[in-house]
TINUDREN-31005 format. One record per residue (C-alpha): residue in one letter; x, y, z. Coordinates in nm, 3 decimals, always signed. Example, Ala and Ser with C-alpha at 12.3 -4.5 7.8 and 13.67 -1.06 7.14 Angstrom:
<pts>
residu / x / y / z
A / +1.230 / -0.450 / +0.780
S / +1.367 / -0.106 / +0.714
</pts>
This chain:
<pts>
residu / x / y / z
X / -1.765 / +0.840 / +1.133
X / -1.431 / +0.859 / +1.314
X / -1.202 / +0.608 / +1.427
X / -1.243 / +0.451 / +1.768
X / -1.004 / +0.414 / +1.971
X / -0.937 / +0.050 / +1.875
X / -0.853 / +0.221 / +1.508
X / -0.647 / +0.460 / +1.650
X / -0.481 / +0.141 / +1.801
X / -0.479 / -0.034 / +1.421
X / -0.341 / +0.294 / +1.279
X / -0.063 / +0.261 / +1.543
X / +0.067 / -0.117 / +1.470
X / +0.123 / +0.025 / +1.089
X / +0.440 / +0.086 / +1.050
X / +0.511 / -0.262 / +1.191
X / +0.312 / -0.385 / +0.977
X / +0.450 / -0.239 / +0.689
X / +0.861 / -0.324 / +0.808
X / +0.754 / -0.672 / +0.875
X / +0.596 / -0.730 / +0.519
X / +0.901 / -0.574 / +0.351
X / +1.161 / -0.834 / +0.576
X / +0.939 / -1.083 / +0.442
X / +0.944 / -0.954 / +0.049
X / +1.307 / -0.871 / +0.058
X / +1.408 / -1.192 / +0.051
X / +1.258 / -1.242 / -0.270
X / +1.382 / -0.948 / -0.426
X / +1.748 / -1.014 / -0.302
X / +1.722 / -1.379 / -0.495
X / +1.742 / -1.119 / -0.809
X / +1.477 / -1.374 / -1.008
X / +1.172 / -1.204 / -1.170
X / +0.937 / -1.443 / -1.030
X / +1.080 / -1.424 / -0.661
X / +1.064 / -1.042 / -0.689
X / +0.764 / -1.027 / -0.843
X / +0.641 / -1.266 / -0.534
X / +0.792 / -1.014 / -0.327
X / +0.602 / -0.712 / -0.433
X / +0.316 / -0.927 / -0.447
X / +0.316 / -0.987 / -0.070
X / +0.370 / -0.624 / +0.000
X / +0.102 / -0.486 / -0.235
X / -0.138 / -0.716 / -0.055
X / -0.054 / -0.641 / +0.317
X / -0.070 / -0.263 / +0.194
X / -0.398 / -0.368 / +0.045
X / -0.545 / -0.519 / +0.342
X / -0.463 / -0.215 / +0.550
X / -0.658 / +0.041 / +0.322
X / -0.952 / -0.214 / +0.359
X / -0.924 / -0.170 / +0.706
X / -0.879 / +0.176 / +0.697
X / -1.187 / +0.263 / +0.549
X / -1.361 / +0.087 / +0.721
X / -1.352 / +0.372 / +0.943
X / -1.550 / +0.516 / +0.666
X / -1.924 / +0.545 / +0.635
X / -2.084 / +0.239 / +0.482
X / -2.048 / +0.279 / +0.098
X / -1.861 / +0.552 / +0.106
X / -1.610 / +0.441 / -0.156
X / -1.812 / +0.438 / -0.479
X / -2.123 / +0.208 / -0.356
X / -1.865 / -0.077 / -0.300
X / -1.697 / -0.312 / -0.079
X / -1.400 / -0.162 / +0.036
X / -1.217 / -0.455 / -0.070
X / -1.381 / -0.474 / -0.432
X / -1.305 / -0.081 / -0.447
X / -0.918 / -0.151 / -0.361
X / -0.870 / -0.423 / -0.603
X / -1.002 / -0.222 / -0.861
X / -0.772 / +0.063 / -0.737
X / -0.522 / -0.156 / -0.742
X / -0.541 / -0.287 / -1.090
X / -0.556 / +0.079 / -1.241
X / -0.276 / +0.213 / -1.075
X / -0.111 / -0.126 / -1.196
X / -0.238 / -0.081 / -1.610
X / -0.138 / +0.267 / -1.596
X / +0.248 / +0.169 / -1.459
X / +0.265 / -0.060 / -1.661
X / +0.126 / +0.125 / -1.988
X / +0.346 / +0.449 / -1.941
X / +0.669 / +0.199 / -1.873
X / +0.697 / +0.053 / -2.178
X / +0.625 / +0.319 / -2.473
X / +0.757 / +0.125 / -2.742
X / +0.413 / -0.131 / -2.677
X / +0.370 / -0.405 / -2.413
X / +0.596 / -0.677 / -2.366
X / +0.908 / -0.441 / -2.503
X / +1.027 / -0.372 / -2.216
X / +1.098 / -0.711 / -2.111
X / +1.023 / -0.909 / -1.738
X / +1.198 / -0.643 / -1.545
X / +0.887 / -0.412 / -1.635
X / +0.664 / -0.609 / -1.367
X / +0.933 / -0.592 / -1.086
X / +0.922 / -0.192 / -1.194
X / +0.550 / -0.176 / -1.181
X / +0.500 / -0.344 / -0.854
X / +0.705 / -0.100 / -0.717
X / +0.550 / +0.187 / -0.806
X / +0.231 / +0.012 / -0.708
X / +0.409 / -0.019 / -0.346
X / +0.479 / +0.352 / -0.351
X / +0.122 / +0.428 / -0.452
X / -0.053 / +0.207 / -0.222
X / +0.177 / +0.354 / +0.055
X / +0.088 / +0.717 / -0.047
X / -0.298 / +0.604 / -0.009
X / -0.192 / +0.444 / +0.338
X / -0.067 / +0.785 / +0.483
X / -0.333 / +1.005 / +0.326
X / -0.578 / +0.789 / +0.465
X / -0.408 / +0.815 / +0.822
X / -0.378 / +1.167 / +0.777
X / -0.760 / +1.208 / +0.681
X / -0.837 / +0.990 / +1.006
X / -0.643 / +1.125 / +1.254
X / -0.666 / +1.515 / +1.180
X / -0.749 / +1.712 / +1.516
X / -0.738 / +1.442 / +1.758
X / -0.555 / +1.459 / +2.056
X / -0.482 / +1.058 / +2.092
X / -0.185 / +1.027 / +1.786
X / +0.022 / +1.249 / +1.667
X / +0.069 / +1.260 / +1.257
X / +0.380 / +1.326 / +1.172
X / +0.525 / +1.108 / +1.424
X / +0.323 / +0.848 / +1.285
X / +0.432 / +0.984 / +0.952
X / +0.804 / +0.901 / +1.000
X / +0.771 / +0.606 / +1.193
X / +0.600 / +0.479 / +0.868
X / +0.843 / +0.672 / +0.674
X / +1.176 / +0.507 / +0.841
X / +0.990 / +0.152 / +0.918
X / +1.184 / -0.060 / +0.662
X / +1.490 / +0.137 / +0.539
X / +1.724 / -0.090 / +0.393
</pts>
């Protein structure tokens, strides 16, 4: 099923999206407290989140394993998170001390933002109404800081 044009539209406001959940987040993480930051990715993960649920559901119904897009995401979500978090500390969990959460929810982020522009990509090849790679570095460069 491809997008319509009021995807194309969604696909569009993304990178906007994306910079104005990081102004938000980076607040926390410039507090330098492990709960703030850990807020901070929090809120980022779940925008980033919320825009893969969107995404697919450009996506033929149950397309994504038989599930909700939303139960398929969180469940995404949480592996990506276990495996971060179980390579990250090799001496055994809870070694590596609260930092190892800030870490992990940032490689979360640059998962979830991988899956973001893969999905774009997949959704927007040969069509004449956005251009990729300008979309690409627009979400690329949205929130440099």
């Amino acid at each position: 099923m491809p997008p319509t044009y009021d995807n194309i539209t969604y696909i569009k406001s993304l990178p906007k999206k994306r910079e104005h959940a990081y102004g938000e987040a980076k607040q926390k993480w410039n507090t330098g407290v492990t709960f703030e930051m850990l807020e901070g990715n929090r809120l980022v993960i779940e925008v980033l989140k919320d825009i893969l649920v969107k995404l697919a559901n450009s996506y033929p119904l149950n397309h994504f394993n038989n599930r909700s897009p939303e139960k398929y995401f969180s469940t995404k979500i949480s592996s990506i998170a276990e495996w971060h978090r179980n390579h990250s500390e090799p001496e055994g969990h809870g070694t590596g001390g609260t930092i190892v959460g800030v870490v992990v929810g940032e490689r979360v982020i640059a998962n979830l933002e991988c899956m973001v522009s893969e999905m774009v990509l997949s959704l927007t090849s040969n069509r004449d109404d956005i251009n990729y790679k300008a979309w690409y570095n627009e979400w690329i460069i949205s929130y440099n800081d």
